[in-house]
C-alpha positions as CSV (number, residue, x, y, z in Angstrom):
1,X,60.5,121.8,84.5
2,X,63.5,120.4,85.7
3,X,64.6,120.3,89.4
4,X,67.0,122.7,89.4
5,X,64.9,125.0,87.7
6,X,61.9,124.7,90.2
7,X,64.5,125.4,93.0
8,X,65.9,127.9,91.3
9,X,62.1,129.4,90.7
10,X,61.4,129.0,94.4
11,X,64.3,131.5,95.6
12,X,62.8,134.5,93.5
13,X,63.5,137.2,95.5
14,X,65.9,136.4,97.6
15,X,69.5,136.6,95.8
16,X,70.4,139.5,94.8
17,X,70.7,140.4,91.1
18,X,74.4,139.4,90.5
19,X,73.8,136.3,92.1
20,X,73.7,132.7,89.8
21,X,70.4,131.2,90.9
22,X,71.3,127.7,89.1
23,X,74.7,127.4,91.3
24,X,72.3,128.7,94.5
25,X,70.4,126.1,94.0
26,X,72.4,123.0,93.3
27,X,74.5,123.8,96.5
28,X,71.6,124.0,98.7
29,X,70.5,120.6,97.3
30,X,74.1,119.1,98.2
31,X,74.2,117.4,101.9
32,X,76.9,116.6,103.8
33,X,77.0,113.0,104.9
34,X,79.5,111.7,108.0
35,X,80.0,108.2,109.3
36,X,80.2,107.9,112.9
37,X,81.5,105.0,114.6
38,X,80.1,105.2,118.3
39,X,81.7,101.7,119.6
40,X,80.2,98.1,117.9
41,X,78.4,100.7,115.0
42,X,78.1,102.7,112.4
43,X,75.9,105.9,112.0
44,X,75.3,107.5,109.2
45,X,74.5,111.4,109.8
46,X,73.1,113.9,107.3
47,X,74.7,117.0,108.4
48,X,72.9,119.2,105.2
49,X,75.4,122.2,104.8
50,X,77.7,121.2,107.8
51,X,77.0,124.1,109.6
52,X,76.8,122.0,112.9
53,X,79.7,121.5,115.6
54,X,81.7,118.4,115.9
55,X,79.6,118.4,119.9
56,X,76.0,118.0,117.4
57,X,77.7,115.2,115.1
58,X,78.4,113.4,118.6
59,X,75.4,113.6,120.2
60,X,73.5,112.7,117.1
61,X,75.4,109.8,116.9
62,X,74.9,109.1,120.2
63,X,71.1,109.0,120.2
64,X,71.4,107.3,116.9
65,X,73.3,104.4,118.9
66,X,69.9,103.2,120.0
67,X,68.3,102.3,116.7
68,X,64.8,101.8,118.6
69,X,64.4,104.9,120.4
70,X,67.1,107.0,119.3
71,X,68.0,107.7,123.2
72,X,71.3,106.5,123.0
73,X,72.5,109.0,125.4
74,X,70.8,107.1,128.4
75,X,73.1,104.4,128.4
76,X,76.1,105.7,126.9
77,X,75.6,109.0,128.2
78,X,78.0,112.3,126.5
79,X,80.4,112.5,124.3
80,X,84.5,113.1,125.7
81,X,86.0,112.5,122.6
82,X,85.8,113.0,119.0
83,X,88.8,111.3,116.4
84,X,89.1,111.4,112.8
85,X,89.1,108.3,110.7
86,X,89.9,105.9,113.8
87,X,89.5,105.7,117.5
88,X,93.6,106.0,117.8
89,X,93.5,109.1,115.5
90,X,93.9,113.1,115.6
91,X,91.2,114.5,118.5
92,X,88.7,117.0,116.9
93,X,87.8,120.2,118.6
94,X,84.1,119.6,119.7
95,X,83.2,123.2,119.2
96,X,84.7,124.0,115.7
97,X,82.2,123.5,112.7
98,X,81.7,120.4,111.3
99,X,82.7,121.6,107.7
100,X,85.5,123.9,109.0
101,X,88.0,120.4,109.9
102,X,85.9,117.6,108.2
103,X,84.9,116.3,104.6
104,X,81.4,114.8,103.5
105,X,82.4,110.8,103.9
106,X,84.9,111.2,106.4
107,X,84.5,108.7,109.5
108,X,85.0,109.9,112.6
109,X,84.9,107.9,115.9
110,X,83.2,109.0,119.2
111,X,84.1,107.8,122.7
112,X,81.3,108.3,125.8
113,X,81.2,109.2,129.2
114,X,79.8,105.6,130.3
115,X,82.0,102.8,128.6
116,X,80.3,99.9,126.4
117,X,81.3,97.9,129.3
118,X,79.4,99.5,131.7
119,X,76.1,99.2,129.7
120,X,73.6,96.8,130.5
């Protein structure tokens, strides 16, 4: 059985009976991926259907600074700003959805409340 299929088997029940359970199921397998640049690097976030605020994509990245611990937060502390495609560009509202303004791929850069400079 193929994997669409057994997706598609596993939602018996609940879509209605107009509903396409092929197209169901492909979109739930579909993830949303953003890169966010959070000073010297590069995160990569899986934001599955993008449901998420812009605030989530910055604090994940944030944790995700600190590729040992993920506790990125205790040096860099919270996010003040979020720009699309560079640190120059358009500010994004922090409490819209992510897949309301952005696109899966798009990069986004995210500026802290405790500077790079400041971090020990």
């Amino acid at each position: 059985m193929g994997d669409s299929q057994a997706s598609a088997d596993n939602l018996d029940g609940q879509l209605g009976e107009d509903e396409d359970y092929e197209n169901v199921a492909v979109e739930k397998m579909d993830s949303w991926f953003i890169f966010a640049h959070v000073y010297d690097k590069v995160v990569n976030i899986s934001c599955g259907d993008a449901s998420q605020r812009i605030k989530w994509l910055a604090h994940v990245a944030i944790a995700r600074w600190d590729e040992i611990q993920y506790q990125g937060w205790k040096r860099l502390g919270i996010p003040t700003s979020v720009r699309l495609n560079h640190k120059d560009g358009e500010e994004l509202d922090m409490n819209a959805n992510i897949r309301d303004i952005l696109r899966s791929g798009d990069h986004v850069h995210i500026e802290t409340s405790i500077p790079p400079s400041l971090v020990r």
